[in-house]
C-alpha positions in Angstrom: 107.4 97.7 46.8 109.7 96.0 49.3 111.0 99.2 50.3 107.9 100.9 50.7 106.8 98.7 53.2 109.8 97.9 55.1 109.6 102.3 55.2 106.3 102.2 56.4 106.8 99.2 59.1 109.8 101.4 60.5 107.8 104.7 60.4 105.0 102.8 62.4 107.5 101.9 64.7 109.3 104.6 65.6 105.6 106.4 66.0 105.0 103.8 68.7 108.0 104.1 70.9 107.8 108.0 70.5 104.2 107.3 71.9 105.0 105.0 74.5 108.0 107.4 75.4 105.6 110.1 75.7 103.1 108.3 77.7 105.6 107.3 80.2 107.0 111.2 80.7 103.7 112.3 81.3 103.2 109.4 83.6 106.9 110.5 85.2 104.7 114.0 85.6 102.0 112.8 86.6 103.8 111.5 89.7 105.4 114.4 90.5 102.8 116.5 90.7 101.1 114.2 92.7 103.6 113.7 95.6 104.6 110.4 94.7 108.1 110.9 93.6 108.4 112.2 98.0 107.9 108.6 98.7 109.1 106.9 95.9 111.9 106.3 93.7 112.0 104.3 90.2 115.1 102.3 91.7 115.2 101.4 95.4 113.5 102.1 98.5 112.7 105.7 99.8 110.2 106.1 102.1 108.1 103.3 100.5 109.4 100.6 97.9 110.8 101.5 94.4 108.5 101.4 91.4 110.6 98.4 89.8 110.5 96.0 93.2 106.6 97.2 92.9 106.8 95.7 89.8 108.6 93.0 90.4 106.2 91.6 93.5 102.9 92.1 91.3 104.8 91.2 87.9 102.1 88.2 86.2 99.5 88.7 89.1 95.6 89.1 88.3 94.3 91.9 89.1 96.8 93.2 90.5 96.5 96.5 88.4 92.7 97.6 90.6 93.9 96.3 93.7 97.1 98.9 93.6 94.6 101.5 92.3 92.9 101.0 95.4 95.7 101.0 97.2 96.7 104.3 96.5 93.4 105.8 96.3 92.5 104.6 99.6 96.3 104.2 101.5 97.3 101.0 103.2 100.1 100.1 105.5 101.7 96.7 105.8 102.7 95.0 102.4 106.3 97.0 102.7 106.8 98.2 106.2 105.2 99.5 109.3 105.0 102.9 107.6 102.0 103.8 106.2 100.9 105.5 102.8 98.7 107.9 102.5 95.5 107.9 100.6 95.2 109.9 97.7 91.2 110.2 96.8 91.6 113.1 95.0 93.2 111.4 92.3 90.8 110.3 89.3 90.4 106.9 88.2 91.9 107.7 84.6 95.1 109.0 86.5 95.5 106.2 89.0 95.1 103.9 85.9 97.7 105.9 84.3 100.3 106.3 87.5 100.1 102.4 88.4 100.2 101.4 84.9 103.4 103.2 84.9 104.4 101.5 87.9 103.8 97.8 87.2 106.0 98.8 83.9 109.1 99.7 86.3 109.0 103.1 85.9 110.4 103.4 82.9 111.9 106.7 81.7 111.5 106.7 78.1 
């Protein structure tokens, strides 16, 4: 019986990081098709910050997941630089949700 459910604990597992890698590739898509990844790297500055310093700055904040969305539905300037980012109202609110979920995580890969 033990090994039945120590099986079924591991199969659950590996289900849910398969998932979670799949979610964040299509999130990694998601950006590209977008025109973020021309701005923005995972690691380090481009134009505008990287994802992880992103992640970093709002890491533990409330809220901080609708004000981004904002953010990058409306554009803003300031918080990083004098250069501005450009709004992007044509993205929906299920794929903002889904791009700067993906972002407060770091940008993770896999």
């Amino acid at each position: 019986m033990k090994k039945i459910v120590f099986f079924l604990l591991s199969l659950t597992l590996w289900m849910a990081q398969s998932s979670f890698a799949q979610s964040n590739q299509a999130a990694a898509a998601l950006a590209n098709q977008s025109g973020c990844m021309a701005c923005h790297k995972a690691d380090g500055k481009l134009v505008g910050p990287g994802y992880q310093e992103v992640a970093e700055k709002y890491k533990d904040q409330p809220g901080a997941l609708e004000m981004l969305m904002q953010k990058v539905k409306k554009g803003g300037a300031g918080t990083w630089g004098r250069i501005p980012m450009p709004a992007h109202p044509q993205l929906s609110d299920e794929s903002l949700n889904i791009l700067v979920t993906w972002v407060l995580k770091g940008a993770p890969a896999q």
